[in-house]
N, C-alpha and C positions, 0 to 999 in steps of 0.2 A: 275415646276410651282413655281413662287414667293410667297414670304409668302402678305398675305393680298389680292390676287385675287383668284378667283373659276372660275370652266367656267362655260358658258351661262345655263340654264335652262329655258323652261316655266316657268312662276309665274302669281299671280294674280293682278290684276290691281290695286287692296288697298294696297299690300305691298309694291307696287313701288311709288303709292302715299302715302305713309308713310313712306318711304325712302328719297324720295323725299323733305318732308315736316319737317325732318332733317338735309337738306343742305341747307334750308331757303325758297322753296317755297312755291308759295301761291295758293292754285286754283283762278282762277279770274273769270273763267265762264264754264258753259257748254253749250255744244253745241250737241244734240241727246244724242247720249252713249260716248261722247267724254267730259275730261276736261280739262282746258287749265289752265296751272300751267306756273307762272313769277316769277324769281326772283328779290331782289332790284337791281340785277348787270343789267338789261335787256335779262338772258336769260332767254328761252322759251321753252316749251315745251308742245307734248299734250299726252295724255293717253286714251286710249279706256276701255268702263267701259260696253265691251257686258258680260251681265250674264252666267254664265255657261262657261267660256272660259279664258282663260289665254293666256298673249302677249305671242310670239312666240321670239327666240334668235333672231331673225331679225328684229324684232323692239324696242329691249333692246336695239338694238346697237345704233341703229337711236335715242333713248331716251340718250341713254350715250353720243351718238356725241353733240344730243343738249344742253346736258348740260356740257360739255368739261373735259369727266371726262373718263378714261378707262373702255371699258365694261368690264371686270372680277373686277377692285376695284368696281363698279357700284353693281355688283353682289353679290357682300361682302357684302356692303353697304345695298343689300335687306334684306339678308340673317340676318342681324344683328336684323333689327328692326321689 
């Protein structure tokens, strides 16, 4: 494994929107248990904010693809903040 990636884990939906909110987004809205985070570049992305539950490594990835960044630096990237 390269230095600066981890692999996938569950996590909670506030560290990834505080990770997130590190690489410049913004929440913009929500929508039920979902918040939908822009950055000024145009990307996008949403986070699901159900209680008692943590995103699964398979929608880390689909959050990493959205915002064009590698799931394991992505993971780092949680893990830090």
């Amino acid at each position: 494994m390269s230095r600066g990636r981890k692999p996938l884990h569950p996590v909670k939906a506030r560290e990834i929107i505080k990770a997130l909110s590190k690489l410049g987004f913004v929440a913009r809205h929500t929508k039920g248990a979902h918040v939908f985070l822009k950055h000024a570049d145009g990307r996008t992305t949403t986070v699901p904010m159900h209680p008692g539950e943590e995103v699964d490594r398979r929608l880390l990835r689909k959050i990493a693809a959205d915002i064009e960044m590698h799931p394991e630096e992505f993971m780092c990237l949680i893990d830090e903040a």
